[in-house]
C-alpha positions in Angstrom: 0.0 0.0 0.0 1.7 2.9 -1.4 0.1 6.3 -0.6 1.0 9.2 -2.4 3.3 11.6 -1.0 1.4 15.2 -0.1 3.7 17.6 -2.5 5.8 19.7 -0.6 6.2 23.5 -0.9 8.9 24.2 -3.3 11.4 26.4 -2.4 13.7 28.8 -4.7 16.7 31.6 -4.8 15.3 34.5 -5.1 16.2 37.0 -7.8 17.0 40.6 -6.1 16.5 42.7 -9.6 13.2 41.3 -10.6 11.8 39.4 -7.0 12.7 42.5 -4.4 11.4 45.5 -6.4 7.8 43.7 -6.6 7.9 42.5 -3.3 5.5 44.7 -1.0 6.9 45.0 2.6 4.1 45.4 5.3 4.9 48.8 7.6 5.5 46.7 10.4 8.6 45.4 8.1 9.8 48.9 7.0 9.8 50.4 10.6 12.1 47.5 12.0 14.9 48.4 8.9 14.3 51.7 9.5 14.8 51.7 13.2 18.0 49.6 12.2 19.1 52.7 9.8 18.3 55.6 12.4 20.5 53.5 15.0 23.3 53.1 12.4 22.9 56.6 11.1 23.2 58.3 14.6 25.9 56.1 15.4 27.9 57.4 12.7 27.0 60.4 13.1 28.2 60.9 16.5 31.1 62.8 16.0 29.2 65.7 14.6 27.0 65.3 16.9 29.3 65.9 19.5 31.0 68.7 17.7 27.3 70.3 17.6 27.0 70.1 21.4 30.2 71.3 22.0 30.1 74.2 20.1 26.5 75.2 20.7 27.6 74.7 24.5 31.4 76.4 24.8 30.3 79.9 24.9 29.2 83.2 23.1 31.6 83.3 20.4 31.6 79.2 19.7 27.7 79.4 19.6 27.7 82.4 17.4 30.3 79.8 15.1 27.9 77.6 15.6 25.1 80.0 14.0 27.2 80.8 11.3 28.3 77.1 10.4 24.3 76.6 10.0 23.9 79.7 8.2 26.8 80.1 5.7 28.6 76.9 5.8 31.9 75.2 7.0 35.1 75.0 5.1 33.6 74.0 1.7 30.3 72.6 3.2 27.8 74.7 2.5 25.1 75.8 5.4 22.2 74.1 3.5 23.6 70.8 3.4 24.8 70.9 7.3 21.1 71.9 8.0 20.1 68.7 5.7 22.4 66.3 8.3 21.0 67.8 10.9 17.5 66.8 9.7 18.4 63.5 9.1 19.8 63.4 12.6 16.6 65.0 13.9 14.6 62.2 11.9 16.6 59.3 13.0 16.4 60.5 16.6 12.7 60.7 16.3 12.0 57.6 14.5 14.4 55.8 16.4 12.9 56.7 19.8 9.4 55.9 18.4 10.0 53.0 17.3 12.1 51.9 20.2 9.1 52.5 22.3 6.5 50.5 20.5 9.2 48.0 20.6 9.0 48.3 24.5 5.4 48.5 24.8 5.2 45.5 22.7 7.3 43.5 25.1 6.4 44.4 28.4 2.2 44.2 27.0 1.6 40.8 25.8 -1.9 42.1 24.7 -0.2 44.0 22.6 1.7 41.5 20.3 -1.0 41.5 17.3 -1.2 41.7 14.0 -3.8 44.7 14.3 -1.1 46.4 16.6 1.8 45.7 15.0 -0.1 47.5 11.6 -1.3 50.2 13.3 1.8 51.0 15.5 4.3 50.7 12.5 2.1 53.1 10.9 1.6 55.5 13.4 5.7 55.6 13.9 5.7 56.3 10.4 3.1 58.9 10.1 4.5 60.9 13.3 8.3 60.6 12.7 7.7 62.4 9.3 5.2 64.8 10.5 7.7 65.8 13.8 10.5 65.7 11.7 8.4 68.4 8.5 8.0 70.4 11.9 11.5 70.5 13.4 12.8 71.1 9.9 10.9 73.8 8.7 11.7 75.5 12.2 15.3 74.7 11.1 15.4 75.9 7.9 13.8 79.2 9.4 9.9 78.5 7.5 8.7 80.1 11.4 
């Protein structure tokens, strides 16, 4: 008595150029790579980060260097493109902190481990690290 074997699921290699682009990544998915790039980002970062707390901090003429860094650049760095780091500094920051806490509110509520929370929350840390970081960056850029 031979019975016939259930077909197994096939597996394959997947092709990055023509699998990946079509491949749609739920927001739960796209908030734990980008809490993984705001880490990495601020890590990196960190020097100029310290440099921007030191010299904001120092005193009266190293803030007004400070000012004037943001305004009209650095050495051949231009003013608009240290206010862009800066906004992607702000944005990781934000994003990363966001995330970071739906991460802990995921682990210390079991109630909250769902795939109804998990979609909403990823989306919410989307929606509010953009629209904190539109904020901090038009006060940045000087739009108020």
């Amino acid at each position: 008595m031979t019975e016939l074997a259930k077909k197994r699921p096939e597996f394959r290699n997947i092709n990055a150029l023509t699998d990946l682009p079509s491949y749609r990544l739920p927001a739960a998915g796209w908030v734990s790579i980008l809490h993984r790039v705001s880490g990495v980002l601020m890590f990196l970062l960190m020097p100029f980060i310290i440099w921007m707390f030191d010299t904001s901090l120092s005193s009266e003429l190293s803030f007004a260097k400070f000012r004037a860094a943001f305004n009209s650049g650095l050495w051949f760095v231009p003013g608009f493109l240290i206010k862009l780091v800066a906004l992607a500094l702000i944005w990781a920051f934000l994003h990363h902190f966001i995330a970071g806490v739906r991460h802990l509110w995921m682990d210390v509520s079991h109630a909250a481990v769902t795939k109804e929370f998990g979609a909403k929350s990823a989306q919410f840390t989307l929606i509010a690290s953009v629209l904190l970081t539109l904020v901090l960056g038009a006060k940045l850029f000087g739009l108020y």
